[in-house]
Kinemage of the C-alpha trace (Angstrom):
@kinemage 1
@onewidth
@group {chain A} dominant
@subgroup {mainchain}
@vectorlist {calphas} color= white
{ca unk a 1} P 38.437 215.405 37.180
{ca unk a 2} L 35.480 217.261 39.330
{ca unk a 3} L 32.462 217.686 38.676
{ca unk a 4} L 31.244 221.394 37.278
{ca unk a 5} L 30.405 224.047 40.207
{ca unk a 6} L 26.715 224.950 41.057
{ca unk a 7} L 25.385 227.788 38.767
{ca unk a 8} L 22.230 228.452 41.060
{ca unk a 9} L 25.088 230.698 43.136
{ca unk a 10} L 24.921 228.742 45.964
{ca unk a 11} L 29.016 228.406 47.279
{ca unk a 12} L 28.397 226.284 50.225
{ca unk a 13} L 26.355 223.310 48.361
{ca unk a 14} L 28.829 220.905 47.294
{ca unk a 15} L 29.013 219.367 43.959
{ca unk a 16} L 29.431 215.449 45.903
{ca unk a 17} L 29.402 213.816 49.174
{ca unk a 18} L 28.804 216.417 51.865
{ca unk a 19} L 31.913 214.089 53.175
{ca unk a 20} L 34.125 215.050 50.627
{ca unk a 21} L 35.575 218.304 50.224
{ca unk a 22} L 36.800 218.905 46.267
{ca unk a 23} L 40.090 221.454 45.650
{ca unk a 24} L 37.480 223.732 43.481
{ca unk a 25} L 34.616 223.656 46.425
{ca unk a 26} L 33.852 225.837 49.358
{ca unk a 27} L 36.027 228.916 49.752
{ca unk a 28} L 39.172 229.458 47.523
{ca unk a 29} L 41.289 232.464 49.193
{ca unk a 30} L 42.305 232.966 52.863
{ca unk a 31} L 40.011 236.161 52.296
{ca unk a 32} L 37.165 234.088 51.132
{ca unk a 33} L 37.982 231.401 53.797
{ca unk a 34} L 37.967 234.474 56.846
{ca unk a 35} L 34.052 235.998 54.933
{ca unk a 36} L 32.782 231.950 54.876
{ca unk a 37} L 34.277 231.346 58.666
{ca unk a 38} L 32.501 234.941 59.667
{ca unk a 39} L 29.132 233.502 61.198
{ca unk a 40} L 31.024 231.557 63.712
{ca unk a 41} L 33.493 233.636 65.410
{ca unk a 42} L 35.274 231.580 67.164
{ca unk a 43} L 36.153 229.404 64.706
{ca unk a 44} L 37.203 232.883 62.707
{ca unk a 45} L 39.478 233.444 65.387
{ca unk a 46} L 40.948 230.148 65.849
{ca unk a 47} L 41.685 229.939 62.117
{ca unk a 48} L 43.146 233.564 62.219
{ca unk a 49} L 45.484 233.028 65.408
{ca unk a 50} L 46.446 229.428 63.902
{ca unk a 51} L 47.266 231.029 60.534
{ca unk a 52} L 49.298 233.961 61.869
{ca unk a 53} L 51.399 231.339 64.086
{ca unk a 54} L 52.087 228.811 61.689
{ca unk a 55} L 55.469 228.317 59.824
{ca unk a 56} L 55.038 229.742 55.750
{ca unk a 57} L 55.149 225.468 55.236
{ca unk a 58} L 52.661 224.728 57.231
{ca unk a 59} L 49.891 227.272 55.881
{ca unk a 60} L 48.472 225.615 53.292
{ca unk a 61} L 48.009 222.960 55.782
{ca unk a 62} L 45.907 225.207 58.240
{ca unk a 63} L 44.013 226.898 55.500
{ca unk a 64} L 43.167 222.989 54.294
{ca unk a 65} L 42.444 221.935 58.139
{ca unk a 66} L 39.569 224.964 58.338
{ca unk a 67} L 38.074 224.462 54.938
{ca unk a 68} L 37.561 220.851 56.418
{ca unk a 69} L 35.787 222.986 59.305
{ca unk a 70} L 33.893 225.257 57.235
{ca unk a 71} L 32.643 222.173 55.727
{ca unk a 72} L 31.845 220.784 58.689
{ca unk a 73} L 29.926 223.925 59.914
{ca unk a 74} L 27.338 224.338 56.834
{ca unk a 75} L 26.489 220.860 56.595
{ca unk a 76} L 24.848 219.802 60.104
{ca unk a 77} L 24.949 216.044 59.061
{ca unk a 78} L 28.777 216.087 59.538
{ca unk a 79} L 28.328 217.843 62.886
{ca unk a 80} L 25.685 215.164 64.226
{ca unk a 81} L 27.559 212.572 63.063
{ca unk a 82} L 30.896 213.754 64.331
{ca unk a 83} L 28.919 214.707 68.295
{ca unk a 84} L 27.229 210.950 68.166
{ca unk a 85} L 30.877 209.464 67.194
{ca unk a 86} L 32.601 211.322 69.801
{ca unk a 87} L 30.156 210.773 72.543
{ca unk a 88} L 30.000 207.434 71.966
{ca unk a 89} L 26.094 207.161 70.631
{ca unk a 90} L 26.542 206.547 66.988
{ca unk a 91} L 25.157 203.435 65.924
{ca unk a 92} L 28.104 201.977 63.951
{ca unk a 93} L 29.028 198.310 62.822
{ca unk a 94} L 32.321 196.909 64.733
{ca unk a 95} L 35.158 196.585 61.750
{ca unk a 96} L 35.601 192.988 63.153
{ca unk a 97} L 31.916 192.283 62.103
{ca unk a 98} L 32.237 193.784 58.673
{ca unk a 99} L 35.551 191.878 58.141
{ca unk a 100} L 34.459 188.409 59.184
{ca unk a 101} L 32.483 188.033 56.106
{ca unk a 102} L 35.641 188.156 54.110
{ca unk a 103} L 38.464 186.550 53.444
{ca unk a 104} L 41.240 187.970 54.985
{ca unk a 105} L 43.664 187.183 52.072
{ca unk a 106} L 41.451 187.883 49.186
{ca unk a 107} L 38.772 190.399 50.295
{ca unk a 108} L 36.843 188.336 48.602
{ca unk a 109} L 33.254 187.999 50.519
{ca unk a 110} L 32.761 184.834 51.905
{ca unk a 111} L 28.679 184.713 51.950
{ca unk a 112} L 26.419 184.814 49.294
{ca unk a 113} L 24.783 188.094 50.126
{ca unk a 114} L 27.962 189.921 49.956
{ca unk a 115} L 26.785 192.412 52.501
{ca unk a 116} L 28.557 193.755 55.350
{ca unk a 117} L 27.073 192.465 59.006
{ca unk a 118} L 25.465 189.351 57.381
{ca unk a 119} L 26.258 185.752 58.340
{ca unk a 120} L 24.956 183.172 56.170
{ca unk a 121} L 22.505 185.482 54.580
{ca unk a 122} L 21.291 186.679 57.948
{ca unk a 123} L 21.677 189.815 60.045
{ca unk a 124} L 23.857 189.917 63.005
């Protein structure tokens, strides 16, 4: 179950994550979808020409694909974290760093601390 809507009126402040996009968040019609998408045209038109070209079974999959985008457009954490990620800057930790301080079979961690990128209580 979500969490209730904003009542200050606000439609693009989400009611979670900024990373998480709920079925009763952001716009909820292709109309409302076109008005949010509006102060970046071409993303409007992209969404438009992909939405006028896709199979009736597919729609809902478009219309889900530019909510994702219309997400991604209001809230410029996503965006700076999405340009650092795909140019290769973002200062991540490698999975086989987080994974070495658990056991592969159990998940279990295998150091005290418990935290991800520790060895033996110490940073990496």
């Amino acid at each position: 179950m979500s969490e209730p809507r904003p009542q200050s009126g606000d439609e693009s402040a989400p009611t979670r994550s900024p990373h998480q996009l709920g079925e009763d968040e952001g716009p909820q019609s292709v109309a409302e979808l076109k008005a949010a998408l509006a102060p970046w045209p071409q993303d409007l038109m992209a969404f438009t020409a992909e939405l006028e070209a896709a199979p009736f079974a597919e729609v809902l999959n478009t219309v889900t694909e530019y909510r994702v985008v219309w997400m991604a457009l209001v809230h410029p954490e996503i965006r700076a974290a999405s340009a650092e990620s795909e140019g290769g800057t973002a200062h991540t930790v490698p999975a086989e760093t987080v994974w070495a301080d658990y056991d592969p079979v159990t998940f279990e961690p295998l150091h005290s601390t418990g935290r991800p990128g520790t060895t033996g209580g110490r940073e990496v």
